[in-house]
BALOBA-1460 file (C-alpha; in Angstrom, 3 decimals):
// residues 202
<rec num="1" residu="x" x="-25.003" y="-14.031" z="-8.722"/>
<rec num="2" residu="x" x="-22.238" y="-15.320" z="-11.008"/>
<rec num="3" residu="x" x="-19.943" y="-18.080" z="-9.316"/>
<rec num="4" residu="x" x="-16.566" y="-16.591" z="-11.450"/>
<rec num="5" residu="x" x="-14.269" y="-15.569" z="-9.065"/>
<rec num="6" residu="x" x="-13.153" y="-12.048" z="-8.265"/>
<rec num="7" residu="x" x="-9.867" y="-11.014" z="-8.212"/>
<rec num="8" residu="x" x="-8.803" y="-8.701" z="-6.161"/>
<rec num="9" residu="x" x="-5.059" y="-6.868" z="-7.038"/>
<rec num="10" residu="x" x="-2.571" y="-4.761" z="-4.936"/>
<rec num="11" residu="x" x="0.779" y="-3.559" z="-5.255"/>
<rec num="12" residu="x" x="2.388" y="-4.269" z="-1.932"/>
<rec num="13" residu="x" x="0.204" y="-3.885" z="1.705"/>
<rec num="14" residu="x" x="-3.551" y="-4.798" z="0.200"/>
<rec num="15" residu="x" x="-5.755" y="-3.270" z="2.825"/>
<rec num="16" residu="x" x="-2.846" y="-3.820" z="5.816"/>
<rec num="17" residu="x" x="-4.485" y="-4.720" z="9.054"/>
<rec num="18" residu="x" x="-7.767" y="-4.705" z="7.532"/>
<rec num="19" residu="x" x="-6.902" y="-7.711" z="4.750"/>
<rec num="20" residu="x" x="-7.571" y="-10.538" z="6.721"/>
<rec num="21" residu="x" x="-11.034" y="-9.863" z="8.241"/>
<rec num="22" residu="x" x="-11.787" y="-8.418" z="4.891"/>
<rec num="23" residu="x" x="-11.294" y="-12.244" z="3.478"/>
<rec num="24" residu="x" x="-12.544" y="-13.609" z="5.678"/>
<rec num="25" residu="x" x="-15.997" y="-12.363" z="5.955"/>
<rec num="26" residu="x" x="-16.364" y="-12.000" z="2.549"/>
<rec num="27" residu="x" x="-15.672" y="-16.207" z="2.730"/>
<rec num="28" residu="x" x="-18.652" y="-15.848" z="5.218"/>
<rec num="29" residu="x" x="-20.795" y="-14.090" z="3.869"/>
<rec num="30" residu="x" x="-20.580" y="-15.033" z="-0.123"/>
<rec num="31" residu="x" x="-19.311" y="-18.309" z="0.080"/>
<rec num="32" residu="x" x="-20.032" y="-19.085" z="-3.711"/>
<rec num="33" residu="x" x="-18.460" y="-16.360" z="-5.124"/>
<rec num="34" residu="x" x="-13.979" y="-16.859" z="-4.615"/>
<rec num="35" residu="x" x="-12.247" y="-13.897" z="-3.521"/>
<rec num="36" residu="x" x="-8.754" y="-13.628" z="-4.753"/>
<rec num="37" residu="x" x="-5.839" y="-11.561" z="-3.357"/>
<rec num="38" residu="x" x="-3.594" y="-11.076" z="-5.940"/>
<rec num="39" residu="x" x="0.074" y="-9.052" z="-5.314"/>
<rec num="40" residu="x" x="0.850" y="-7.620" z="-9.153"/>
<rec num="41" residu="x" x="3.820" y="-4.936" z="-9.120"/>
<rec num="42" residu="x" x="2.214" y="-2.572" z="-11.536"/>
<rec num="43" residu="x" x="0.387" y="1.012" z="-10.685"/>
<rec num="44" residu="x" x="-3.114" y="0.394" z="-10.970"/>
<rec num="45" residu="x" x="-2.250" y="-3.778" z="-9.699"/>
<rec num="46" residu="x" x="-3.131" y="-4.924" z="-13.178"/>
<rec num="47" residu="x" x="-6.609" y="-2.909" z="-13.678"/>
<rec num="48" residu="x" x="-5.739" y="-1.346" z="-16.683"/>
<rec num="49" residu="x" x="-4.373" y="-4.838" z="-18.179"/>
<rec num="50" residu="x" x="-7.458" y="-6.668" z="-17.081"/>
<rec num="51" residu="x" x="-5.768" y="-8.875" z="-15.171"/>
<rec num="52" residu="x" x="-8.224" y="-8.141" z="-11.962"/>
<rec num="53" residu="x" x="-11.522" y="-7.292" z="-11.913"/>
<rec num="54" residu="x" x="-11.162" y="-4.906" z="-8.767"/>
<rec num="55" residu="x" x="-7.764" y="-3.531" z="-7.221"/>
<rec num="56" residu="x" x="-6.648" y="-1.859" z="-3.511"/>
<rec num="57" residu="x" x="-4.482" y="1.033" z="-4.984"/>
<rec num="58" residu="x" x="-2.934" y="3.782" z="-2.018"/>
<rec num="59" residu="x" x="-2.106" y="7.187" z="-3.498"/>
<rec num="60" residu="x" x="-4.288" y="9.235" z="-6.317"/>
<rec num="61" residu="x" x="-5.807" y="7.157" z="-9.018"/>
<rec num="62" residu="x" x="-5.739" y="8.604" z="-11.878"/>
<rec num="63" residu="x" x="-6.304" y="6.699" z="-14.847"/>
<rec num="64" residu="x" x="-9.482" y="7.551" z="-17.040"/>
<rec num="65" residu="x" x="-12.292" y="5.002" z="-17.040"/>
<rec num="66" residu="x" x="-11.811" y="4.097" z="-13.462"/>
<rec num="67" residu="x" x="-14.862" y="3.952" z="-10.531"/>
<rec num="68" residu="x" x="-13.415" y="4.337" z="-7.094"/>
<rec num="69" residu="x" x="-14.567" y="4.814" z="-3.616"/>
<rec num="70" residu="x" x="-12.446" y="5.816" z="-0.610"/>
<rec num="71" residu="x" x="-11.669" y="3.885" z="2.254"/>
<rec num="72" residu="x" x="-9.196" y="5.461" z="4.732"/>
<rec num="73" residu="x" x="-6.017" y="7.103" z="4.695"/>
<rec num="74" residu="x" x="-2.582" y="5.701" z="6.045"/>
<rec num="75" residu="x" x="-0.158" y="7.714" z="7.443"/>
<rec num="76" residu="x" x="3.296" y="7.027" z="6.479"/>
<rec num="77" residu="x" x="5.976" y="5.793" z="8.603"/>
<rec num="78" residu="x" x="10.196" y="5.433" z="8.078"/>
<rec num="79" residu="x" x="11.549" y="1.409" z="8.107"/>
<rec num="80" residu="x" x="15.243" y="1.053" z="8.413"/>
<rec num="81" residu="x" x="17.353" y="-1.333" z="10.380"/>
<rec num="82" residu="x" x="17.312" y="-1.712" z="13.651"/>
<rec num="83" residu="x" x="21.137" y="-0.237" z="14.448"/>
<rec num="84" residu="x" x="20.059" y="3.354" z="12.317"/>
<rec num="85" residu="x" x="20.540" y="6.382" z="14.013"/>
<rec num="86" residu="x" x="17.118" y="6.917" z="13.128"/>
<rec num="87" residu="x" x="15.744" y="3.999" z="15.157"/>
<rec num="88" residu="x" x="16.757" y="6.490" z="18.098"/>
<rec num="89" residu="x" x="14.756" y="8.334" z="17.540"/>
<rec num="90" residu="x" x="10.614" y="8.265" z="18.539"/>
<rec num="91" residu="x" x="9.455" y="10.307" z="15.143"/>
<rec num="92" residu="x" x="11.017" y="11.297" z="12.216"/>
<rec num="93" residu="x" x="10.777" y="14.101" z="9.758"/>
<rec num="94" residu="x" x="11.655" y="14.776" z="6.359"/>
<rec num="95" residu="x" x="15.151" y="16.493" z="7.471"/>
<rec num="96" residu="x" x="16.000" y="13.995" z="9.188"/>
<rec num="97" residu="x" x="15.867" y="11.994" z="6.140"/>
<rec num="98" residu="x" x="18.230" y="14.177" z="4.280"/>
<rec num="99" residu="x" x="21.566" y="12.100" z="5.277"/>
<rec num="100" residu="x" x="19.996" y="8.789" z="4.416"/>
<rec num="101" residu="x" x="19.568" y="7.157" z="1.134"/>
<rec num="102" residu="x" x="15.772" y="6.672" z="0.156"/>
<rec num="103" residu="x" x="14.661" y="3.320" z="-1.425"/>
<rec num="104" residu="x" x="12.251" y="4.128" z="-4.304"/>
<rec num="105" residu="x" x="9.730" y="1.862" z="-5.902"/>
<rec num="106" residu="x" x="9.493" y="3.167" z="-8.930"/>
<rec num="107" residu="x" x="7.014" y="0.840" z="-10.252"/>
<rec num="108" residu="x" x="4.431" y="0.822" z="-7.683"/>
<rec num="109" residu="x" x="5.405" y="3.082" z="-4.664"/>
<rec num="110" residu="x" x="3.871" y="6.445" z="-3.056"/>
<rec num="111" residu="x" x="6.920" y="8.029" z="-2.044"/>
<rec num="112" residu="x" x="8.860" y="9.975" z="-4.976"/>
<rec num="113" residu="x" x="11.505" y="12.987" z="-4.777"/>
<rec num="114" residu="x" x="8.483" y="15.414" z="-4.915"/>
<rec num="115" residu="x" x="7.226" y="14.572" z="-1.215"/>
<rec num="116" residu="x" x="10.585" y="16.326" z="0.003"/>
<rec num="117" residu="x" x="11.492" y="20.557" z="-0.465"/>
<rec num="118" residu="x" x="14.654" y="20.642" z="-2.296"/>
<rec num="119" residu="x" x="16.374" y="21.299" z="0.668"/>
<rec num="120" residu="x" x="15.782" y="18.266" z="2.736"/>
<rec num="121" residu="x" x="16.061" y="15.903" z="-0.682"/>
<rec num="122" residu="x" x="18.084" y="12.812" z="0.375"/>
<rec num="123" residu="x" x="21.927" y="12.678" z="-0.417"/>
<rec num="124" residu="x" x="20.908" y="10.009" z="-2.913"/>
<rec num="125" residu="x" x="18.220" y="7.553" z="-3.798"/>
<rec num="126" residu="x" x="18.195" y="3.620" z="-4.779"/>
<rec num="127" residu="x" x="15.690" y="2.806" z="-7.365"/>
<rec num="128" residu="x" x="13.559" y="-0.416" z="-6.883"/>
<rec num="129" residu="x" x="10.923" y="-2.554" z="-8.779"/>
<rec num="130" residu="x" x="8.902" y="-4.402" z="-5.971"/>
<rec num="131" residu="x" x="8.708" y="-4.481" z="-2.633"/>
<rec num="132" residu="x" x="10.972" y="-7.528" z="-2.054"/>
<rec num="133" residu="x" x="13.721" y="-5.651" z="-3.334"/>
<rec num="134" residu="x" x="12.603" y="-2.610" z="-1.317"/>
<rec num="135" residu="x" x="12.792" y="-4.549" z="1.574"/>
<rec num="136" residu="x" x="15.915" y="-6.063" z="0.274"/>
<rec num="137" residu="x" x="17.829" y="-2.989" z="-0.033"/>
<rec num="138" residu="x" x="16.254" y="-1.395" z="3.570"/>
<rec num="139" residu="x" x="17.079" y="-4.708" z="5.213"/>
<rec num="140" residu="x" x="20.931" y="-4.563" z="4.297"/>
<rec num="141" residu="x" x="21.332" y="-1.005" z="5.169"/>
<rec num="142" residu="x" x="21.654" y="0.643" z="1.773"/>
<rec num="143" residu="x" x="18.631" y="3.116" z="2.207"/>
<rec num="144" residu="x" x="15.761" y="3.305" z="4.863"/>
<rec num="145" residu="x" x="12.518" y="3.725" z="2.627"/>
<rec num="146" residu="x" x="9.007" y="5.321" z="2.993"/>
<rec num="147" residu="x" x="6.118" y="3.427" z="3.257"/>
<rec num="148" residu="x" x="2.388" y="3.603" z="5.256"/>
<rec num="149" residu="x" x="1.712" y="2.300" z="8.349"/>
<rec num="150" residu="x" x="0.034" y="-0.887" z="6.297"/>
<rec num="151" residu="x" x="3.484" y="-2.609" z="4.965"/>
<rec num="152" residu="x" x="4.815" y="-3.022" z="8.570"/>
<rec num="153" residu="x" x="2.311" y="-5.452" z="9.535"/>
<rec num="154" residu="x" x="2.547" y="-6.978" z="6.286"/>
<rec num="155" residu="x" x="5.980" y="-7.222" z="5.342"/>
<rec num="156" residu="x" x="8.335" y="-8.344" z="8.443"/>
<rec num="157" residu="x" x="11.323" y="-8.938" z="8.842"/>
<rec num="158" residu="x" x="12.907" y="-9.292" z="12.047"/>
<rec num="159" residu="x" x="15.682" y="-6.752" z="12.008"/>
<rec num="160" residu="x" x="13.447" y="-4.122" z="10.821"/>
<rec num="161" residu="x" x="11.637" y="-1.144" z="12.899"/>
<rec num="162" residu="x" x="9.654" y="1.981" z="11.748"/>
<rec num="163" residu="x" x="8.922" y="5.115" z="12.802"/>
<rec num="164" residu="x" x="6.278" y="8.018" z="12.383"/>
<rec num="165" residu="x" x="6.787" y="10.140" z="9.531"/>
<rec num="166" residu="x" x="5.062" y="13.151" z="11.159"/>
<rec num="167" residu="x" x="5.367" y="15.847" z="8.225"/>
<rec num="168" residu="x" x="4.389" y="14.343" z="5.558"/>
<rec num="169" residu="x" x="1.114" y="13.702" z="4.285"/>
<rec num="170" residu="x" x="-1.269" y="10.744" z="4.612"/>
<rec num="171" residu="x" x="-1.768" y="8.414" z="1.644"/>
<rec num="172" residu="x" x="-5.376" y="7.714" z="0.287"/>
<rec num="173" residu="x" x="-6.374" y="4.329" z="-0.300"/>
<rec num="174" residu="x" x="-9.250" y="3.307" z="-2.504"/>
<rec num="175" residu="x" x="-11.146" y="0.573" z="-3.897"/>
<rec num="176" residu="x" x="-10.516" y="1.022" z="-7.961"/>
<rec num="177" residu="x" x="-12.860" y="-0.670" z="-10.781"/>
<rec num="178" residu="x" x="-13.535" y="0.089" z="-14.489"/>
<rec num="179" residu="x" x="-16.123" y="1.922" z="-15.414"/>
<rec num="180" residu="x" x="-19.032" y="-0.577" z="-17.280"/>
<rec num="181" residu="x" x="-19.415" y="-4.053" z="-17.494"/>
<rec num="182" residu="x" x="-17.445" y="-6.036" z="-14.848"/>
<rec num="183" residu="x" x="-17.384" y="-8.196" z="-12.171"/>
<rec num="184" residu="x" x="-20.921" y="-8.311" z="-10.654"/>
<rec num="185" residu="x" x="-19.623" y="-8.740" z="-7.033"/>
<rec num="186" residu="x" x="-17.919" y="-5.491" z="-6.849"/>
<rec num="187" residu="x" x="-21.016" y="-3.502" z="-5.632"/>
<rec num="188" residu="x" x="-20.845" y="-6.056" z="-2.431"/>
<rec num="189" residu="x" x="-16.819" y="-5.590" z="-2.163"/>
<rec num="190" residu="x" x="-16.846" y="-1.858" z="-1.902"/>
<rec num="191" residu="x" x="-20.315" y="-2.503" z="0.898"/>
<rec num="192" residu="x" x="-18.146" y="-5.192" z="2.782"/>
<rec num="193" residu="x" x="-14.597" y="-3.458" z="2.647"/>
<rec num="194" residu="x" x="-16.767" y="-0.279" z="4.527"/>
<rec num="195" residu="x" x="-18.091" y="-2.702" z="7.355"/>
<rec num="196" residu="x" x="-14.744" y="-4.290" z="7.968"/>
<rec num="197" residu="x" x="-13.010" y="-1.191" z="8.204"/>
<rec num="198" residu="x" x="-15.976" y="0.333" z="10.507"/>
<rec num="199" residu="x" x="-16.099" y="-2.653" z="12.748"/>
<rec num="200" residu="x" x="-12.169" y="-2.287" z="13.159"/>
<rec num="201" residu="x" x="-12.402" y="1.477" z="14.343"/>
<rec num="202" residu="x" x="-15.625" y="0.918" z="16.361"/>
């Protein structure tokens, strides 16, 4: 098995909960072959570009040419500051969103205007790049901004809290690779990200 390393791209929450073990056994189990986690703010997390060899990618994939396999779906959840009238409350719904500015990522996010019915379309949106300036703009109070339950764990910040989207559906999140020559570890990625994320529901 080649010793190159395999990098490994997301755009903002990687695997969530699930990243760490994920690394870690893979450091336990193929200790001659480097694993790296690498954020790029781009759709497919540089697979098109070449810039990884595999990528984590939540929402539908599709670009031509690309191999993926499934590994869960996240349900989404609300952040906003902790003083928002929506922190009141214990869920939230898409109406309730409709007096609220929504931070879009435009680059690499899930959310866009089409997950809301034109009636319960926010009174006006802020357009980001990345998450930091998603979080930037949730933190200060400008919008609150729609996410899965795997950026929460991942990107804190202590005057933050979220809260269940419940009507809005889950996002998919697969393991992406071109179709073809490639990396010759992915084969054991896709087999190892499958254990980790059985052994974390058993």
């Amino acid at each position: 098995m080649n010793s190159w390393p395999l990098r490994l791209g997301h755009p903002w929450a990687a695997l969530g909960d699930y990243t760490v073990p994920l690394l870690r056994r893979w450091d336990e189990t193929r200790p001659g072959i480097p694993l790296e986690l690498l954020r790029i703010d781009d759709r497919t997390a540089g697979l098109t570009q070449g810039r990884v060899g595999v990528a984590l990618l939540p929402g539908p994939v599709a670009s031509a040419g690309f191999r993926t396999a499934l590994l869960l779906s996240e349900e989404r959840v609300v952040v906003m500051p902790a003083d928002s009238p929506l922190a009141a409350l214990a869920q939230v719904t898409l109406a309730d969103l409709a007096a609220h500015p929504i931070a879009l990522n435009t680059v690499s996010g899930t959310t866009t205007m089409d997950l809301r019915q034109p009636a319960a379309r926010p009174i006006a949106t802020i357009e980001v790049t990345n998450t930091d300036e998603w979080l930037t703009a949730v933190v200060v109070g400008r919008a609150v901004g729609i996410t899965t339950t795997a950026t929460p764990g991942n990107h804190t910040h202590p005057s933050l809290v979220h809260r269940p989207l419940v009507d809005a559906p889950a996002v998919p999140v697969a393991l992406a690779w071109r179709e073809g020559l490639g990396h010759p570890a992915v084969p054991d990625l896709v087999a190892l990200a499958h254990e980790v994320l059985a052994a974390g529901k058993a």
